[in-house]
KEBA-61286 format. One record per residue (C-alpha): x, y, z. Coordinates in steps of 0.5 Angstrom, whole numbers, plus 500, padded with zeros to 3 digits. Each point is the difference from the previous one (the first is absolute). Example, Ala and Ser with C-alpha at 12.3 -4.5 7.8 and 13.67 -1.06 7.14 Angstrom:
2
+-----+-----+-----+
|   x |   y |   z |
+-----+-----+-----+
| 525 | 491 | 516 |
| 502 | 507 | 498 |
+-----+-----+-----+
***
This chain:
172
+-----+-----+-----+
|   x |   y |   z |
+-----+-----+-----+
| 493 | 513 | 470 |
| 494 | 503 | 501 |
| 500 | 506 | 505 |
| 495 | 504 | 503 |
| 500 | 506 | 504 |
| 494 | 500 | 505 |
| 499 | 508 | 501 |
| 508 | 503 | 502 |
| 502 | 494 | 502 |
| 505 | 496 | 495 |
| 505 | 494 | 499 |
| 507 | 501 | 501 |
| 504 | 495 | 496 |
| 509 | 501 | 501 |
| 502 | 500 | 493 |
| 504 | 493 | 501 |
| 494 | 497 | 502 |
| 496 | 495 | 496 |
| 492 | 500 | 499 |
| 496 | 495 | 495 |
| 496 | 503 | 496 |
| 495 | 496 | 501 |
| 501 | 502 | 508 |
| 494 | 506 | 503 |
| 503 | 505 | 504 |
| 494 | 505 | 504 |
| 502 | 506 | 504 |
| 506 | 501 | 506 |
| 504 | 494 | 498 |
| 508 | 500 | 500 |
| 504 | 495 | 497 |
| 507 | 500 | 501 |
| 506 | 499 | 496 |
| 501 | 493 | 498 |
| 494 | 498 | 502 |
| 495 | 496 | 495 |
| 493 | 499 | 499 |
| 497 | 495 | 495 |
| 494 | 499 | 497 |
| 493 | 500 | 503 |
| 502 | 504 | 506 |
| 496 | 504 | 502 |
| 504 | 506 | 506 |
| 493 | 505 | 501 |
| 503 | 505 | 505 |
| 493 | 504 | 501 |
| 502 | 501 | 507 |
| 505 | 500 | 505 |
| 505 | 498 | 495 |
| 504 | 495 | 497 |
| 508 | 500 | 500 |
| 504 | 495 | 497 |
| 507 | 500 | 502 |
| 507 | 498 | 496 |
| 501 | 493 | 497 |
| 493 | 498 | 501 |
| 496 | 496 | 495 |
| 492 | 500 | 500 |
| 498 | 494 | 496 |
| 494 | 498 | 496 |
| 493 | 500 | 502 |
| 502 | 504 | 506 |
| 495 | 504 | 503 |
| 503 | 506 | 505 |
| 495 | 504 | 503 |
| 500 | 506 | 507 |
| 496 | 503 | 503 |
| 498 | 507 | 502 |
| 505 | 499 | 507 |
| 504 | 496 | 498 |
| 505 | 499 | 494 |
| 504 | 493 | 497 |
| 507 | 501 | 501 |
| 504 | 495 | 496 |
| 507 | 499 | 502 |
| 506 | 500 | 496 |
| 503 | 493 | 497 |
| 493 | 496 | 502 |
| 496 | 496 | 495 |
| 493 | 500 | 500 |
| 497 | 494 | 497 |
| 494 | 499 | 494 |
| 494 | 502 | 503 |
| 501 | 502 | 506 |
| 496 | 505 | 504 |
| 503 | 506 | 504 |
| 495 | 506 | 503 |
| 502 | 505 | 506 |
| 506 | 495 | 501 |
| 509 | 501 | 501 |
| 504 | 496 | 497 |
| 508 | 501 | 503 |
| 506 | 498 | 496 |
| 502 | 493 | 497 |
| 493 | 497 | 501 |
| 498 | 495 | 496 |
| 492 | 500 | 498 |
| 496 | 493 | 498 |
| 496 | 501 | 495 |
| 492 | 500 | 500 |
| 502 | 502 | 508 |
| 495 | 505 | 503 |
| 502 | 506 | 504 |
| 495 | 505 | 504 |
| 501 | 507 | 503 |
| 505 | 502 | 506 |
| 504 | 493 | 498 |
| 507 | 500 | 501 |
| 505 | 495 | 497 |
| 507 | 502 | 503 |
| 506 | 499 | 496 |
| 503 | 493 | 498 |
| 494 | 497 | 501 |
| 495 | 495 | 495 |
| 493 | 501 | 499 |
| 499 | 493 | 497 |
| 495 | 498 | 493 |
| 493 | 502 | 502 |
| 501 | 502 | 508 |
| 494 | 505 | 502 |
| 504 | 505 | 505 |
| 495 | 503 | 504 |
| 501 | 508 | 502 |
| 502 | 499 | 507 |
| 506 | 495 | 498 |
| 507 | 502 | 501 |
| 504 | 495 | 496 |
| 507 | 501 | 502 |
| 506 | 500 | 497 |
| 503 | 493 | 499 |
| 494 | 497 | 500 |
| 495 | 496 | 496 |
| 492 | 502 | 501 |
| 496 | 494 | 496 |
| 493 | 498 | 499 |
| 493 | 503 | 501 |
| 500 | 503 | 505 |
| 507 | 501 | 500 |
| 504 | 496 | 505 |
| 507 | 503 | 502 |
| 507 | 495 | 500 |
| 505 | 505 | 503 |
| 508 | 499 | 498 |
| 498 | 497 | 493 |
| 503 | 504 | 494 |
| 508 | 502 | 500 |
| 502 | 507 | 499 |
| 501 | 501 | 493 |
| 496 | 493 | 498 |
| 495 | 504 | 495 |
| 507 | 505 | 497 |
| 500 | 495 | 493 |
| 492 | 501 | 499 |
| 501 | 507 | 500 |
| 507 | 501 | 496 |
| 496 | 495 | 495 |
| 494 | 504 | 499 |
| 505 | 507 | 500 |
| 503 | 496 | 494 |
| 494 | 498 | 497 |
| 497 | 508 | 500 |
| 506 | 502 | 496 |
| 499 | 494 | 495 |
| 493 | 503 | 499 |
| 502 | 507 | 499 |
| 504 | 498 | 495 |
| 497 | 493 | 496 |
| 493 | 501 | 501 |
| 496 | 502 | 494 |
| 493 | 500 | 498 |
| 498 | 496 | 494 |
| 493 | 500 | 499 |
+-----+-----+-----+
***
């Protein structure tokens, strides 16, 4: 993995957490136990600030982002799909985040929701918990996710972590 501190400002990853090398942590990120980050993503805290929570996987090619006011907050057991885009933006527990999906400053994802596969959430949206926020702009289809719907997602990529620690070894 590759770590910056950007002034007093560094990444703080729990010893249970597992970040790819080819992962790029800038300034006041916190990523939580069990947690995954995978290669490509990009998690630039030169801000507000961002925490990623418990059981938590960042995958490929994600771009996490803050602003000056406002930190990215990633709950615990959420997946945030391939290439997804989230700046100044609070993710809840047990969230599930397409890939290629956008979400702006001051959003807000409650928890047991969906943000589907390249969604734009704009930051005046609230999606609430249970619910589904698909499209561009993001529409709001309430009473859609189950408690629990997205546990396995979470628990897989908690597993693949541990794999990764253990197995992965650079052969260049």
């Amino acid at each position: 993995m590759t770590l910056y501190a950007l002034g007093d400002l560094r990444p703080q990853i729990h010893p249970d957490a597992f970040v790819h090398e080819d992962a790029v942590l800038i300034g006041k990120v916190s990523i939580g136990a069990f947690s995954t980050v995978w290669p490509g993503a990009v998690l630039r805290g030169d801000g507000a600030g961002i925490q990623v929570m418990a059981d938590t996987s960042i995958q490929d090619g994600c771009i996490i982002h803050n602003t000056a006011e406002l930190p990215t907050i990633i709950g615990s057991r959420v997946t945030v799909g391939h290439n997804t885009h989230l700046e100044g933006a609070i993710v809840e527990d047990d969230c599930l985040i397409g890939s290629g999906s956008t979400l702006l400053p001051g959003c807000v994802v409650k928890t047991h929701s969906l943000v589907g596969a390249n969604a734009l959430v704009p930051g005046s949206l609230t999606v609430p918990s249970f619910a589904m926020a698909l499209g561009v702009p993001a529409k709001i289809k309430e009473n859609a996710v189950k408690a629990g719907e997205f546990l396995e997602n979470a628990k897989h990529y908690v597993e693949l972590g541990k794999r990764y620690r253990l197995e992965q070894k650079r052969i260049d």
